[in-house]
N, C-alpha and C positions, 0 to 999 in steps of 0.2 A: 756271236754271243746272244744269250737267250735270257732276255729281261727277266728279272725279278722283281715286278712291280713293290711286293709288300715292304721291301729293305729300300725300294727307292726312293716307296711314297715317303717314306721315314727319313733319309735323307733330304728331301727335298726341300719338307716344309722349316729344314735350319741350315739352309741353307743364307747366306751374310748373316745368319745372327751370331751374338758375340760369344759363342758357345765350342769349344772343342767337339768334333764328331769321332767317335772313336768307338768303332767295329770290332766285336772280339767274338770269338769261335773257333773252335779247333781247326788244326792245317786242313785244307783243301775243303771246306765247307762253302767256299763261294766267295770270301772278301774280297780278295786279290779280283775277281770279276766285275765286282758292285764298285770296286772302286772304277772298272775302269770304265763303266757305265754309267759314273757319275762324273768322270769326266768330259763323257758326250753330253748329258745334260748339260753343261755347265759352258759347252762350244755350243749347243743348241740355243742357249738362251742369250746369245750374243756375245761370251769371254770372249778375249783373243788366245789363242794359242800360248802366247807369250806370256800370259797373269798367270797360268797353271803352270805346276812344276812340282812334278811326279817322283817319287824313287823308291823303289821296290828293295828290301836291303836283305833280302835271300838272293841275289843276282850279286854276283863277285866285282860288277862295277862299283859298286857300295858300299865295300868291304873296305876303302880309305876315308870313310865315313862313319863308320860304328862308336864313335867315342863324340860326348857332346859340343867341347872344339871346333872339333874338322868340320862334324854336322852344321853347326851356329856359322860357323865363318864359310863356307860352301855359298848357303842358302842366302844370306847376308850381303853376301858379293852379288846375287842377282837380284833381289829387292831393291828397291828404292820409295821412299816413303811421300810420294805424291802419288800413289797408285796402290790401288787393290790389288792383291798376291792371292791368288789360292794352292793351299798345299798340300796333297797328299802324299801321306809317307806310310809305306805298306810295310808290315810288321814288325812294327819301331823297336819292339822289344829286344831287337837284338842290338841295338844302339841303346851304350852305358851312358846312364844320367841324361835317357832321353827325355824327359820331362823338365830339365833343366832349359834347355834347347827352347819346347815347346815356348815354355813361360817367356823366354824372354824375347819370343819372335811377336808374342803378344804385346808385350811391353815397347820394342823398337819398332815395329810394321806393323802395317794395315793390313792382317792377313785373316783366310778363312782356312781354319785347319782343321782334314781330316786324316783321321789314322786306323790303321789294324791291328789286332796283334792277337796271336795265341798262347796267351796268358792271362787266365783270369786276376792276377794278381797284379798286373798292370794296375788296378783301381787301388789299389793298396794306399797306405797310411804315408809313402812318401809322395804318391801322386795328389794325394787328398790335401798336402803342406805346399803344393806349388800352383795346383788348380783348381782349388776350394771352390765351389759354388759358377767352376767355368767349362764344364765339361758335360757331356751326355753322352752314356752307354747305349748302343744298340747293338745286340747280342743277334748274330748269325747263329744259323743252325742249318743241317744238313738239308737236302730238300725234303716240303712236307708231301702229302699225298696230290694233293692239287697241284704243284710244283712236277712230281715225278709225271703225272699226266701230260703236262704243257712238254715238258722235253722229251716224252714219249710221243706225242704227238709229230715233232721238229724230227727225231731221230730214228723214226721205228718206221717199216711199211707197214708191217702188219697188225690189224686195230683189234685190241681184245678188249673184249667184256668188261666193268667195272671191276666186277667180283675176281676172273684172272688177272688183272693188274693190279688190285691189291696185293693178292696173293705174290703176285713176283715183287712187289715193292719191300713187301713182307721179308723178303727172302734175299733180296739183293738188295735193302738200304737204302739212303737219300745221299752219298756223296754225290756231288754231280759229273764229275768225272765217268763214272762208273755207266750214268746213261747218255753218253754223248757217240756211244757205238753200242751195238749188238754184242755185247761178252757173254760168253757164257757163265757158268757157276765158276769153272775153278779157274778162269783168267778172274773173275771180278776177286776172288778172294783172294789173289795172287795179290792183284794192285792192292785190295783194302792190307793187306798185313806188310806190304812197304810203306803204307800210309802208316797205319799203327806201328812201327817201327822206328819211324822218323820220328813221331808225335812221343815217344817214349825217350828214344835216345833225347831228342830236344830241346824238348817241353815238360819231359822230365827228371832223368838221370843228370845229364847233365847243368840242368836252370838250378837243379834243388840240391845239386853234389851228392845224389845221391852213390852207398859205395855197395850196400848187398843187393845187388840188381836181383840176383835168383829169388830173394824174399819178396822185393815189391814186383817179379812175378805173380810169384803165390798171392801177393795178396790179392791182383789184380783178376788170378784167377777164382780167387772166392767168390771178390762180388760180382763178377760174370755170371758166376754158377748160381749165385743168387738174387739174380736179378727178381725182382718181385716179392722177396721176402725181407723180414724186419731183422736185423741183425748191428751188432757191435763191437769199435777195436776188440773187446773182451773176448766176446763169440767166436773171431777171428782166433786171436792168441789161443784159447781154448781146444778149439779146433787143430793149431798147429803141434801145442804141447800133445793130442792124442797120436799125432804124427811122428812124435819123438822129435820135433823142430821149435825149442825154445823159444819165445821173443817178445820181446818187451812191448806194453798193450802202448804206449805212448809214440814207440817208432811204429806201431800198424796205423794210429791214425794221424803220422805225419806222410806216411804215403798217402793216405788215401785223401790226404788234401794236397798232396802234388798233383794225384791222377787227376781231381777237379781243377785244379791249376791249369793242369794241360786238355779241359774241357774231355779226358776221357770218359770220368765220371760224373752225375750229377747228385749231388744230398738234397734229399726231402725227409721235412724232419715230422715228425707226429702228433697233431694237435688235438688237445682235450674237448672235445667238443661241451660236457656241462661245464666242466674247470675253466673254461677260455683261456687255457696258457698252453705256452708249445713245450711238448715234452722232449728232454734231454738222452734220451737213453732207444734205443730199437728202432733206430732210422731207416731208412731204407734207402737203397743207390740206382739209378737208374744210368745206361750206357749212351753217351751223346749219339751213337746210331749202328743200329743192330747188327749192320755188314761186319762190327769188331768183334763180335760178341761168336757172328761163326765162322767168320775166318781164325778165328785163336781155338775154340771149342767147336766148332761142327753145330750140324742145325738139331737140337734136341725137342722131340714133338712134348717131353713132359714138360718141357718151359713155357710150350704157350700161354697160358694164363699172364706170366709175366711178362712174355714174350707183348702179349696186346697192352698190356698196362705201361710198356714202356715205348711205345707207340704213342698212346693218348696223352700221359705226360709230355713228350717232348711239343705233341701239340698242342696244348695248355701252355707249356711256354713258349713257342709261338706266337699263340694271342695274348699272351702278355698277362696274362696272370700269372699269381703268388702262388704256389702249393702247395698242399701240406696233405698228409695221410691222417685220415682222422679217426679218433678213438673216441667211443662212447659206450664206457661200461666196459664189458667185457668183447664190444663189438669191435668189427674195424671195417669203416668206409674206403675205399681206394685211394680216392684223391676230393680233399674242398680245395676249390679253387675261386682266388678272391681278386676282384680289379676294380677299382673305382668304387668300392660299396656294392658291386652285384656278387654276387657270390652264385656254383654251382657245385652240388655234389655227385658223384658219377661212381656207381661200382663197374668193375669191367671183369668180364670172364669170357671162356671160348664157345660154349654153348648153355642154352638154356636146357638141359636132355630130360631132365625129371620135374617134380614136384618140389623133389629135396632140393634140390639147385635153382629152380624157382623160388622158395624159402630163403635160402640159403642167402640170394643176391638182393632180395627185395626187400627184406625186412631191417633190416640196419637203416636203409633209408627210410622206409616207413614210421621207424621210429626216433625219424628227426624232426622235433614240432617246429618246425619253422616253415615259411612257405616258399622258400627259393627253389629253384629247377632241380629236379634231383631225376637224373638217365640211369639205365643200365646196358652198356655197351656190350653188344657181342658180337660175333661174327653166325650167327645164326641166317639160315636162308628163310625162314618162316619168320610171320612176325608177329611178335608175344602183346596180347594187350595190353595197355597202361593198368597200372594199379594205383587204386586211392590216388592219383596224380605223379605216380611214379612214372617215368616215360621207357621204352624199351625201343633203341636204338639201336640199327647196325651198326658196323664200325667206319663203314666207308662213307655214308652218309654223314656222320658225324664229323668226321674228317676235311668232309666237300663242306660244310654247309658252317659259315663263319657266324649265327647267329647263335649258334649254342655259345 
């Protein structure tokens, strides 16, 4: 197993505090791994064997465990309350009224509980009734660019170039699965669309009941196809009524918060940069990682603009900032991104090729009078001067380099 320092270090440091640890990110994104390497830390730092007590509940051993009962009385029979327990339990979600369980193994033992699960809706309004102010979210994600290095690194003979290994990160995704052998394109897309398959049937057909699967297709394949651009239920419905396919705008954006549910999709909403309020209407959806986007659709060169903008996003949430797409005027910045009070704005496109596209990227940010860091990402092989303080960034660079 091939450490993930960033999700470790994040573990680590709550590690005995009195705080629930709880892992969410779509199937096969790496929990099931961090947990089990948080295990080792945990026998590293002198546990016994015996304080840990592990259960994976996609394994059919645990399948007389799914209901909070069986779970609470299992766990309860091997506790005993003059001793530290530590507990992880990987993808709880599929245990009903697991947060019943949690709470009250807080209440009877001395326990440190970590958990997984591939549902954003886990954090929901009945877990918030049972562990108010006792839990912390650390959201996995597929591996970043730095990551896909480190296991290229472990898994590959052959050493490529920065720039060629962007390009194939590009192109075959961050599941980790996917770089733990040499696959070519149509094995990797093979496994990505049994991975998206499962993630669909469920994480979400099945978690959300839902019953026109063929529609939250379609819908799913809109916002594939639009990835990078601003669009709504509306836009959607609209769209299908030119199809001759009816549909109600209020079930287009109840799929499209299952597919975030099941961390298919991500919403980023659109803020007013003079107004300082977040606007309600032309969001835009980013894909939790690209390998879905061409295994269902094929690789389409006219997407790259959005193709790299949903790249930089998911690395922005990575580093743990806020997102938002921002509007000033009649302009639109790509992404503000906000954490602890620093804030950075970033246009992103695929090349710098004219003047007009120089114009084009630079000037929105130029006319932001504020003085925070403001990039323009591209994948250009030449490198474009700074303007007025504007900075012009590759894309890999930016990727590698945790200071931006």
């Amino acid at each position: 197993m091939i450490r993930r320092p960033f999700y470790l270090k994040q573990l680590e440091q709550w590690i005995d505090k009195p705080l629930v640890k709880i892992l969410t990110g779509i199937r096969r994104s790496g929990k099931s791994t961090i947990l089990l390497l948080l295990k080792k830390v945990l026998l590293e730092k002198g546990i016994t064997e015996n304080s840990i007590i592990a259960l994976n509940f996609e394994s059919l051993t645990t399948e007389h465990l799914k209901n909070a009962p069986s779970l609470y009385e299992y766990l309860a029979g091997q506790l005993t309350k003059d001793k530290k327990f530590y507990i992880l339990l990987d993808e709880i979600q599929e245990v009903q009224a697991w947060e019943k369980v949690v709470n009250s193994l807080l209440v009877d033992f001395n326990v440190d509980v970590y958990l997984t699960g591939s549902n954003s809706h886990l954090l929901s309004s009945e877990l918030a009734t049972y562990l108010a102010g006792r839990y912390i979210e650390i959201p996995v994600y597929t591996l970043s660019f730095k990551e896909y290095l480190l296991f290229n690194s472990v898994y590959q003979t052959a050493v490529s170039s920065i720039k060629e290994s962007f390009v194939t990160y590009l192109r075959k995704g961050g599941f980790p699965i996917i770089h733990t052998g040499n696959y070519d394109e149509d094995t990797t897309y093979k496994v990505i669309r049994d991975i998206y398959a499962s993630v669909l049937l469920r994480d979400t057909i099945q978690r959300y009941k839902i019953r026109d699967i063929e529609l939250l297709e379609r819908v799913t394949r809109f916002a594939f196809d639009n990835i990078g651009n601003t669009f709504s239920g509306k836009s959607i419905s609209d769209y299908f009524k030119s199809q001759s396919r009816k549909t109600d705008v209020n079930t287009i954006y109840n799929y499209l918060s299952a597919l975030e549910g099941a961390f298919i999709l991500y919403r980023v909403s659109r803020f007013d940069i003079k107004g300082k309020e977040i606007l309600k209407t032309q969001e835009k959806f980013f894909v939790s990682d690209l390998s879905l986007l061409y295994a269902m659709m094929g690789y389409r060169d006219r997407m790259i603009g959005g193709i790299l903008e949903n790249v930089v996003f998911l690395e922005l949430k990575r580093r743990e900032y806020k997102v938002y797409i921002g509007k000033l005027d009649s302009r639109e910045i790509d992404f503000i991104a906000e954490k602890q009070g620093k804030k950075i704005y970033i246009q992103v496109a695929y090349k710098l090729e004219n003047e007009a596209t120089i114009h084009r990227e630079f000037s929105p940010l130029l006319a932001i009078l504020d003085n925070y860091p403001k990039f323009v990402v591209t994948m250009d092989e030449f490198w474009k001067e700074d303007i007025e303080g504007v900075k012009h960034v590759q894309i890999h660079d930016f990727l590698l380099d945790d200071s931006y």
